[in-house]
mmCIF file as gemmi writes it, N, C-alpha and C atoms, coordinates in Angstrom:
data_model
loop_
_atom_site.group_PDB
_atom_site.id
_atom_site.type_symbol
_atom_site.label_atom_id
_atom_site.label_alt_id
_atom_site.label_comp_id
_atom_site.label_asym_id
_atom_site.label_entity_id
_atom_site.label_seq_id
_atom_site.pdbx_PDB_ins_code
_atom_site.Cartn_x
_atom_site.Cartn_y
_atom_site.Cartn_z
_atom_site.occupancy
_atom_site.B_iso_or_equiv
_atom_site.pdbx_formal_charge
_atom_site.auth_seq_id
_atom_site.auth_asym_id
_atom_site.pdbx_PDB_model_num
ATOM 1 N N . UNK Axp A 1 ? 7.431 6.054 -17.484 1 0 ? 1 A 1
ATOM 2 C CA . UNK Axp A 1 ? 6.452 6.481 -16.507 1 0 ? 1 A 1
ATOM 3 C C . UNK Axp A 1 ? 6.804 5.85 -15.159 1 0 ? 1 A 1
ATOM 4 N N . UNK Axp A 2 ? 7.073 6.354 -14.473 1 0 ? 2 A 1
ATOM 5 C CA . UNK Axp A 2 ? 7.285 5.871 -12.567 1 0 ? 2 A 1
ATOM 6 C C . UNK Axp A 2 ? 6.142 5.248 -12.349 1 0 ? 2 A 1
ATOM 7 N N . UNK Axp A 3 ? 6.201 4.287 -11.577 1 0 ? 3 A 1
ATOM 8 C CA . UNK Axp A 3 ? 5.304 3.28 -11.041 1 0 ? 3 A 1
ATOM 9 C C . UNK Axp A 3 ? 4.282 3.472 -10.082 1 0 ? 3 A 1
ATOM 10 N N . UNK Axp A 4 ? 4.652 5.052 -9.67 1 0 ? 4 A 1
ATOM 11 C CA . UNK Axp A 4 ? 3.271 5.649 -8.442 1 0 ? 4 A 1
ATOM 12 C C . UNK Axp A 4 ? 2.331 6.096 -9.472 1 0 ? 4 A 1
ATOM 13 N N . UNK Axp A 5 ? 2.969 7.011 -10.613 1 0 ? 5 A 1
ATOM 14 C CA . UNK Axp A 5 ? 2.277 7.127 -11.804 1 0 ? 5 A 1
ATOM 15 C C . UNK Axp A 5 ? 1.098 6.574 -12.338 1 0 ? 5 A 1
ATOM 16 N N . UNK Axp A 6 ? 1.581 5.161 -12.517 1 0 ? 6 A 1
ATOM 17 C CA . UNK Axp A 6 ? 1.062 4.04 -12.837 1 0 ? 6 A 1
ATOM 18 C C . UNK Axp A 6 ? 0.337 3.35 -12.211 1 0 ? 6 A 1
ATOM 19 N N . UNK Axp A 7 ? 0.637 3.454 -10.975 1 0 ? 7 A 1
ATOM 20 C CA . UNK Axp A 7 ? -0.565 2.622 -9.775 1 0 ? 7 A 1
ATOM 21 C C . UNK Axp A 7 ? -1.129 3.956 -9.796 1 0 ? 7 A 1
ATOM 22 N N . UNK Axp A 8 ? -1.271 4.935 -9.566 1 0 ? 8 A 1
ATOM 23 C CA . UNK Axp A 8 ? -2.28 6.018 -9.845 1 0 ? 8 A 1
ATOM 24 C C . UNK Axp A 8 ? -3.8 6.019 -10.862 1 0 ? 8 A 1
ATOM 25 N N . UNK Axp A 9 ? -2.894 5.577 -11.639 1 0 ? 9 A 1
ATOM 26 C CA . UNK Axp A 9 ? -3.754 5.41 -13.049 1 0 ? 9 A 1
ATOM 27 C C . UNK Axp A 9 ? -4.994 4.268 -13.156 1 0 ? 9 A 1
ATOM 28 N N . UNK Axp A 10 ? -4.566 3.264 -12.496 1 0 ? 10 A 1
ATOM 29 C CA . UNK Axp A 10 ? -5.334 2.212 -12.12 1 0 ? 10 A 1
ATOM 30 C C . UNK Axp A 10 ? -5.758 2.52 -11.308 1 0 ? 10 A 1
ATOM 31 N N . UNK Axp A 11 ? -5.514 3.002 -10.375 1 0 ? 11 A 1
ATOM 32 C CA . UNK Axp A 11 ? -7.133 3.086 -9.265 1 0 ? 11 A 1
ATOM 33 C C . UNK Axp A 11 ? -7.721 4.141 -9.858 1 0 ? 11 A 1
ATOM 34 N N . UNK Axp A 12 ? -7.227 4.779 -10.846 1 0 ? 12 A 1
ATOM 35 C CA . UNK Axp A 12 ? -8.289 5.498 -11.425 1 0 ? 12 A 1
ATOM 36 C C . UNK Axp A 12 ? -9.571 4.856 -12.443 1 0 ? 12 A 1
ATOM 37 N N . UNK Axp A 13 ? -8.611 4.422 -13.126 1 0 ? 13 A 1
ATOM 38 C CA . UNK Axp A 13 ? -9.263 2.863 -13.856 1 0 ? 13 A 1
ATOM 39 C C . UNK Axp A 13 ? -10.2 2.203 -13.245 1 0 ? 13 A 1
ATOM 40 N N . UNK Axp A 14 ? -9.929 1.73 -12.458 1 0 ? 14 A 1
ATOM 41 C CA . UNK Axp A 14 ? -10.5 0.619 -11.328 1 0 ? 14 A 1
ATOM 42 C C . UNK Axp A 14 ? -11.936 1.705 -11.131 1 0 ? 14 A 1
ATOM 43 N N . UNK Axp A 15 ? -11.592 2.247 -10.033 1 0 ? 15 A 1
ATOM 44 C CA . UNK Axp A 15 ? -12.774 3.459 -9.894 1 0 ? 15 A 1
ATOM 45 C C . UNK Axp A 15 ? -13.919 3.772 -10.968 1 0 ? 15 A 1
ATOM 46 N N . UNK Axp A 16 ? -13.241 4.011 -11.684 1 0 ? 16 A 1
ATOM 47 C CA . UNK Axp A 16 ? -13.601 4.453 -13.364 1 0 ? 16 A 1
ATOM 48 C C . UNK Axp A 16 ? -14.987 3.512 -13.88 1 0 ? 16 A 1
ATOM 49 N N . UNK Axp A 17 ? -14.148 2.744 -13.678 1 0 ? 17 A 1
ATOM 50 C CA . UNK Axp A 17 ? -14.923 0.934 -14.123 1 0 ? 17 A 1
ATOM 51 C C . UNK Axp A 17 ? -15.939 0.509 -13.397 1 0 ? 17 A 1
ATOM 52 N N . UNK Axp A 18 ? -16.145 1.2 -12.002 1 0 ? 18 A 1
ATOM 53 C CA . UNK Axp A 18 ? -16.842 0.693 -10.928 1 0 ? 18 A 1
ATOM 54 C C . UNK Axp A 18 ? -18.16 1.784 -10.971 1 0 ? 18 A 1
ATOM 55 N N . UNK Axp A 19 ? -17.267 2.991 -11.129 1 0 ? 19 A 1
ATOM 56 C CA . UNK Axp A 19 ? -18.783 3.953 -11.375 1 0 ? 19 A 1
ATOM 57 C C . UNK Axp A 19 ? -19.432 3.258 -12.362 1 0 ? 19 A 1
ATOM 58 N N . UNK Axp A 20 ? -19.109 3.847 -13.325 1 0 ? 20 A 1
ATOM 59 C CA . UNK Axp A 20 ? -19.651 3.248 -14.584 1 0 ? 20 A 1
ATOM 60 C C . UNK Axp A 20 ? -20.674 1.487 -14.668 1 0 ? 20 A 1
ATOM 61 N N . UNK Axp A 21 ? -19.983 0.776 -13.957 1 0 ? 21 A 1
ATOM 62 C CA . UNK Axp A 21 ? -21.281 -0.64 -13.669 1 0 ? 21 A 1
ATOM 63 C C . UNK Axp A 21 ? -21.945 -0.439 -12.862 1 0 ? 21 A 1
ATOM 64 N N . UNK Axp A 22 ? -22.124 0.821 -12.346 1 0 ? 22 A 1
ATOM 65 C CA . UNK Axp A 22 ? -23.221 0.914 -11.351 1 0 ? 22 A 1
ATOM 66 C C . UNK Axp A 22 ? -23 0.477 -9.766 1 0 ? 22 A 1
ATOM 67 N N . UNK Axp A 23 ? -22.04 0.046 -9.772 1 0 ? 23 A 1
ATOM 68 C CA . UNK Axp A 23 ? -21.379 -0.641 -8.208 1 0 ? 23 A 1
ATOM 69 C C . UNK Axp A 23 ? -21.496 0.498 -7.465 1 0 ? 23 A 1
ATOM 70 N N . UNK Axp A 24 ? -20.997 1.952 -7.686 1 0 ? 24 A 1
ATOM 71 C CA . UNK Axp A 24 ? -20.595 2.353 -6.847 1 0 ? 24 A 1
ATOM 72 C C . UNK Axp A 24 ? -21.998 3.58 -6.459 1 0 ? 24 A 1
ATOM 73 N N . UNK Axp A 25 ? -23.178 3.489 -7.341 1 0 ? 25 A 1
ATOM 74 C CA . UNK Axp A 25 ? -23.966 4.512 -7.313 1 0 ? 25 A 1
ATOM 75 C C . UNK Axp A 25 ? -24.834 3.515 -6.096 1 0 ? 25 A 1
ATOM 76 N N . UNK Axp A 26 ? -25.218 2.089 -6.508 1 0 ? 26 A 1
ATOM 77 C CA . UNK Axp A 26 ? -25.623 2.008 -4.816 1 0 ? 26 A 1
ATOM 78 C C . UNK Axp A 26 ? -25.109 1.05 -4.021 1 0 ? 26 A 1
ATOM 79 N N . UNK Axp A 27 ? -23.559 1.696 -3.379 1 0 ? 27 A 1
ATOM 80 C CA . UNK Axp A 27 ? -22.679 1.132 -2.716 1 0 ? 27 A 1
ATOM 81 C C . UNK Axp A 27 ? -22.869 2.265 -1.197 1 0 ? 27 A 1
ATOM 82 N N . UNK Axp A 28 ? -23.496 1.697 -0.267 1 0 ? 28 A 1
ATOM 83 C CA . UNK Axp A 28 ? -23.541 2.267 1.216 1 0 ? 28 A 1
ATOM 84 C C . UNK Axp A 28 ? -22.04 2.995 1.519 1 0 ? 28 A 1
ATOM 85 N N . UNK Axp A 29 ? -21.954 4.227 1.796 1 0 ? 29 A 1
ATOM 86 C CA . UNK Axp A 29 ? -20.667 5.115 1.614 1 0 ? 29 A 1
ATOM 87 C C . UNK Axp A 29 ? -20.264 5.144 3.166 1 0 ? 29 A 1
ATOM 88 N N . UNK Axp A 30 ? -21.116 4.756 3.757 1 0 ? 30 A 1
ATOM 89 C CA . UNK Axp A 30 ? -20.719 4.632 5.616 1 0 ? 30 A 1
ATOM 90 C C . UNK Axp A 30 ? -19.675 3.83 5.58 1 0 ? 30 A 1
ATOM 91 N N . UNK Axp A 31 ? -19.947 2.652 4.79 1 0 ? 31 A 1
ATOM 92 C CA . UNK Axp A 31 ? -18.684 1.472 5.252 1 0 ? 31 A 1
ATOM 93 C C . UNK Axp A 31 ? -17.076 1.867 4.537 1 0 ? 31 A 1
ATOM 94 N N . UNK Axp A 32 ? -17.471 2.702 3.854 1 0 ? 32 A 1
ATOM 95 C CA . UNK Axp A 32 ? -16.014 3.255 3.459 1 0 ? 32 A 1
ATOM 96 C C . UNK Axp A 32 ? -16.002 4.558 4.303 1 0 ? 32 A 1
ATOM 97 N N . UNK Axp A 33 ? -16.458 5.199 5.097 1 0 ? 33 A 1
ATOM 98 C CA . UNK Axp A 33 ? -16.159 6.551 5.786 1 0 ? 33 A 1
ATOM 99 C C . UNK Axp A 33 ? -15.377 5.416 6.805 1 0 ? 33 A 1
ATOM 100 N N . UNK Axp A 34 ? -15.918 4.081 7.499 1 0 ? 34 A 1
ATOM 101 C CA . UNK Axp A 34 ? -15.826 3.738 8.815 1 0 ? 34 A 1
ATOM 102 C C . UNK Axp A 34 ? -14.224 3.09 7.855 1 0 ? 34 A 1
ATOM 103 N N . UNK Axp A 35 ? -14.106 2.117 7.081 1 0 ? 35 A 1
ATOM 104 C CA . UNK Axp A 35 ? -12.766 1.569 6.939 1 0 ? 35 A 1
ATOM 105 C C . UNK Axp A 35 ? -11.718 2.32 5.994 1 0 ? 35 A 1
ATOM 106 N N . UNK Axp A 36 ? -12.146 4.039 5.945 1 0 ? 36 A 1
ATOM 107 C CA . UNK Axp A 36 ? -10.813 4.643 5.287 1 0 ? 36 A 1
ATOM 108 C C . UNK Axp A 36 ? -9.551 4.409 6.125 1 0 ? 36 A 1
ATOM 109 N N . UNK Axp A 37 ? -10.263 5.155 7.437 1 0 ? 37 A 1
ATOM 110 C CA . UNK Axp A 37 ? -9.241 5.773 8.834 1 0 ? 37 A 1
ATOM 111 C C . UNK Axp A 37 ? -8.244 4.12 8.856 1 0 ? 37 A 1
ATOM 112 N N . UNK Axp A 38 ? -8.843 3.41 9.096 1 0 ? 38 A 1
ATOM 113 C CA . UNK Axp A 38 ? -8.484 1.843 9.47 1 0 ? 38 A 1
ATOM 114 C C . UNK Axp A 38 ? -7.166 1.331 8.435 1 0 ? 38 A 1
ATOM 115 N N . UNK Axp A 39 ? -7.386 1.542 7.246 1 0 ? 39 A 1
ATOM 116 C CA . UNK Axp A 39 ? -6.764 1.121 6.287 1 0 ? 39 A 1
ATOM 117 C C . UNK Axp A 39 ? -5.862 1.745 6.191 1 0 ? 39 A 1
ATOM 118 N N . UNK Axp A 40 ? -5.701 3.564 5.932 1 0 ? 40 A 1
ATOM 119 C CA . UNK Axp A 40 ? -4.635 4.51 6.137 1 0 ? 40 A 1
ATOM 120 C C . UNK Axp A 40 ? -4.216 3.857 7.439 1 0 ? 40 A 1
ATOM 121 N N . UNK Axp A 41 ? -4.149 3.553 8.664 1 0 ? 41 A 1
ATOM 122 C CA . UNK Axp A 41 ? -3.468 3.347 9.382 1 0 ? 41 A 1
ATOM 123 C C . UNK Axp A 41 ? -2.658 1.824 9.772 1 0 ? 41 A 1
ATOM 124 N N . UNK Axp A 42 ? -2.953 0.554 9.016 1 0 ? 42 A 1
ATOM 125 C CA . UNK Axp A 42 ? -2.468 0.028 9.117 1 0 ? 42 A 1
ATOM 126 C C . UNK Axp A 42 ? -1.596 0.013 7.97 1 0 ? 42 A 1
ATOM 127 N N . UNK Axp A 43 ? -1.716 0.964 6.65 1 0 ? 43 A 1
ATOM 128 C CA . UNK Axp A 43 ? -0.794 0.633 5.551 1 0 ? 43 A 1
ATOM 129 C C . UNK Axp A 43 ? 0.542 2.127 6.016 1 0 ? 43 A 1
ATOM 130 N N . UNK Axp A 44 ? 0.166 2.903 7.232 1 0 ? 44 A 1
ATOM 131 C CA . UNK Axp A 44 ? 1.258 3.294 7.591 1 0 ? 44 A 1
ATOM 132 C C . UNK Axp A 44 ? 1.737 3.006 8.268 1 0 ? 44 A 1
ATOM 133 N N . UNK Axp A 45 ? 1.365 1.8 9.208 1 0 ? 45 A 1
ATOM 134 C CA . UNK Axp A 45 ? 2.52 1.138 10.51 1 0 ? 45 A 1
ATOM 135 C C . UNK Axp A 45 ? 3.109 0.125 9.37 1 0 ? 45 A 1
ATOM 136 N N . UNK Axp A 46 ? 2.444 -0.392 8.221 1 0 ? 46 A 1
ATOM 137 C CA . UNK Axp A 46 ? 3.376 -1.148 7.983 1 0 ? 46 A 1
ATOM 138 C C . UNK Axp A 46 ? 4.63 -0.992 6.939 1 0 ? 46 A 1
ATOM 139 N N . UNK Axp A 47 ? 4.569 0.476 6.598 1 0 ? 47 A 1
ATOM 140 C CA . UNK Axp A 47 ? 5.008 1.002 5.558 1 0 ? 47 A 1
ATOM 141 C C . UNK Axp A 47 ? 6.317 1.684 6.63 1 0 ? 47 A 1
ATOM 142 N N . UNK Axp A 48 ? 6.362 2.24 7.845 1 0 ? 48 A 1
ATOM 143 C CA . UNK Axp A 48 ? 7.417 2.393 8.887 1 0 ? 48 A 1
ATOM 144 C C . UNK Axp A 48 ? 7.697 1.167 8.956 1 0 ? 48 A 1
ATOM 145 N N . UNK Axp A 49 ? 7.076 0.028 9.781 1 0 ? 49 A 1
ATOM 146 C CA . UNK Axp A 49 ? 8.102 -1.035 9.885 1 0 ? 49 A 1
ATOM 147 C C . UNK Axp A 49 ? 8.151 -1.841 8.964 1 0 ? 49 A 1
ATOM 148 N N . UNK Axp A 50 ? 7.914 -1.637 8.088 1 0 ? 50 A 1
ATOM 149 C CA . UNK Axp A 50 ? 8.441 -2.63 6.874 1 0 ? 50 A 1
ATOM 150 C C . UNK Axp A 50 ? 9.988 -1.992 6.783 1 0 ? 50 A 1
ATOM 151 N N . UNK Axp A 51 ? 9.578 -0.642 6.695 1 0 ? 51 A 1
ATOM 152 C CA . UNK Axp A 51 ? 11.376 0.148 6.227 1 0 ? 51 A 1
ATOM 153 C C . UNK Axp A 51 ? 11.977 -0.088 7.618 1 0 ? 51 A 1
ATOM 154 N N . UNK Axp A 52 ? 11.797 -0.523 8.725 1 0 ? 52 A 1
ATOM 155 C CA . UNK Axp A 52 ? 12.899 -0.503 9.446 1 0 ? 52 A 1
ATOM 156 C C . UNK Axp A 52 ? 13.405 -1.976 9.487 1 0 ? 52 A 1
ATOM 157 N N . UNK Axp A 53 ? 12.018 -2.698 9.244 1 0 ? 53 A 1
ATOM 158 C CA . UNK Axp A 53 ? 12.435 -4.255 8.959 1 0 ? 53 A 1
ATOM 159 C C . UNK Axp A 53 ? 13.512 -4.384 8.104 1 0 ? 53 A 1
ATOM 160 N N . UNK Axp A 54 ? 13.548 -3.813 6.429 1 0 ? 54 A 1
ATOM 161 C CA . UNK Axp A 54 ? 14.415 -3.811 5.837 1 0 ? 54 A 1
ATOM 162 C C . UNK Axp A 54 ? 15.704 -3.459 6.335 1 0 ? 54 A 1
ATOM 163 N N . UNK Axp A 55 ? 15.663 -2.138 6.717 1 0 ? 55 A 1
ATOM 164 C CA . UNK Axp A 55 ? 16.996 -1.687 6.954 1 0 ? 55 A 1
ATOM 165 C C . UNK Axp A 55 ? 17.62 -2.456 7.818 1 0 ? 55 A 1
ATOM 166 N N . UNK Axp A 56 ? 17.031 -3.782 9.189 1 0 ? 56 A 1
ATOM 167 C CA . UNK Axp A 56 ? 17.564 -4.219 9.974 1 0 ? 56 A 1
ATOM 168 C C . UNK Axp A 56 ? 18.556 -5.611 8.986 1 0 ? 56 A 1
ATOM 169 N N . UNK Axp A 57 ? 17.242 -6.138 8.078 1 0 ? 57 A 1
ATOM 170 C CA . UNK Axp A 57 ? 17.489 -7.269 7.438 1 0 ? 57 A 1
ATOM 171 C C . UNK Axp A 57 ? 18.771 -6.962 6.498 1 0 ? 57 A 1
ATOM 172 N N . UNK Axp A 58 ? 19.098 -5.839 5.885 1 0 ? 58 A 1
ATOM 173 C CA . UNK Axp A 58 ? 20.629 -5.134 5.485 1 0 ? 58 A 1
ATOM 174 C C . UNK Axp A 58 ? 21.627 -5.33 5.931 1 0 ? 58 A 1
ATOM 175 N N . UNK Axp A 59 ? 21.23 -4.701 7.566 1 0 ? 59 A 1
ATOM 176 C CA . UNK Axp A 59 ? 22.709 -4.883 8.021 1 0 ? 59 A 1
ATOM 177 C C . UNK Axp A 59 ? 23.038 -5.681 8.343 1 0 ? 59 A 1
ATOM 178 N N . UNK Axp A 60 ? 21.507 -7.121 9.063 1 0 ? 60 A 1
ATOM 179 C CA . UNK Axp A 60 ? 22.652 -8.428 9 1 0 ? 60 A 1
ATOM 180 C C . UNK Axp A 60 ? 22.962 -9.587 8.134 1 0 ? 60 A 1
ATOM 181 N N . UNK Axp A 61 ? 22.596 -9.104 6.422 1 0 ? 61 A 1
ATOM 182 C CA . UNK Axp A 61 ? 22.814 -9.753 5.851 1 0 ? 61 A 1
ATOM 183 C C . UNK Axp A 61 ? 24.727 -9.04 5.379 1 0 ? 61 A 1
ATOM 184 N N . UNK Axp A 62 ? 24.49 -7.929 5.452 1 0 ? 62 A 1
ATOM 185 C CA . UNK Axp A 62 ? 26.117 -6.835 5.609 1 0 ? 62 A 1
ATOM 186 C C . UNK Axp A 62 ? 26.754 -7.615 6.136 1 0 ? 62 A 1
ATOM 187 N N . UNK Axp A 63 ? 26.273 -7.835 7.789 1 0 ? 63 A 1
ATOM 188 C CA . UNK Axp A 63 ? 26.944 -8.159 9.165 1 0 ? 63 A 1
ATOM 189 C C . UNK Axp A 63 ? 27.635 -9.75 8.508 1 0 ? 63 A 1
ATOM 190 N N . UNK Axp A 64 ? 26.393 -10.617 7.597 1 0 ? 64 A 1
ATOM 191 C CA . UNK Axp A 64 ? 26.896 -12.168 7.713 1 0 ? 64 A 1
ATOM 192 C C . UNK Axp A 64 ? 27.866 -12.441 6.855 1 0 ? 64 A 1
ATOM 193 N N . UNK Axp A 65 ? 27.768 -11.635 6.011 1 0 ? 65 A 1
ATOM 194 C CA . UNK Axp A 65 ? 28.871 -11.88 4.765 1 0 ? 65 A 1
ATOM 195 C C . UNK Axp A 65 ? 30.017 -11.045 5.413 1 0 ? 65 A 1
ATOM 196 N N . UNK Axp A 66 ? 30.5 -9.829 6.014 1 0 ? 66 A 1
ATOM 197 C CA . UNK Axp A 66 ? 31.585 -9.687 6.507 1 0 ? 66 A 1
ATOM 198 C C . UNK Axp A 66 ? 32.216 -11.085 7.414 1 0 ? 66 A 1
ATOM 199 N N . UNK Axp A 67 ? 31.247 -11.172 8.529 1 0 ? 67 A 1
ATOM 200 C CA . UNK Axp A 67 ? 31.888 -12.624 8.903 1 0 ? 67 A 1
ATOM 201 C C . UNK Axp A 67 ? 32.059 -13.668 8.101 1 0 ? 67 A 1
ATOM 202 N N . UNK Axp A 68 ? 31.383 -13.829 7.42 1 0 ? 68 A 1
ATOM 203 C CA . UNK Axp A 68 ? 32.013 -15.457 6.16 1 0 ? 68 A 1
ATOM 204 C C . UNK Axp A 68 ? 33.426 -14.743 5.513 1 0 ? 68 A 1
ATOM 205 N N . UNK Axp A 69 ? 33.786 -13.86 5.507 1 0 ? 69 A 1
ATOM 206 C CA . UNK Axp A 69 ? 35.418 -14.063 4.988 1 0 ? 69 A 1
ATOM 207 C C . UNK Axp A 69 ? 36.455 -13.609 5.862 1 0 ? 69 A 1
């Protein structure tokens, strides 16, 4: 099973678990309308620069080991 799969499954779980104890029947739904937008957007700036972070941290770990020999 792939691992998006799998983290899928658990927040289904999770969710699942939360209806069910009653958390979520009286959980104020404003504060999740106001911190969806917020959250989608910082887990996509960091999901771009994380990948460019990587790709930088590649080439100069590439870059350091060509120079050491």
């Amino acid at each position: 099973m792939h691992s998006n799969v799998r983290k899928a499954l658990l927040v289904l779980f999770l969710v699942c678990s939360l209806f069910k104890s009653g958390f979520l029947k009286t959980m104020d739904w404003r504060i999740v309308a106001v911190f969806t937008p917020i959250v989608l957007a910082i887990s996509w700036a960091v999901f771009n620069i994380g990948r460019a972070a990587l790709g930088q941290l590649q080439l100069a770990v590439k870059n350091f080991k060509k120079n050491q020999s």
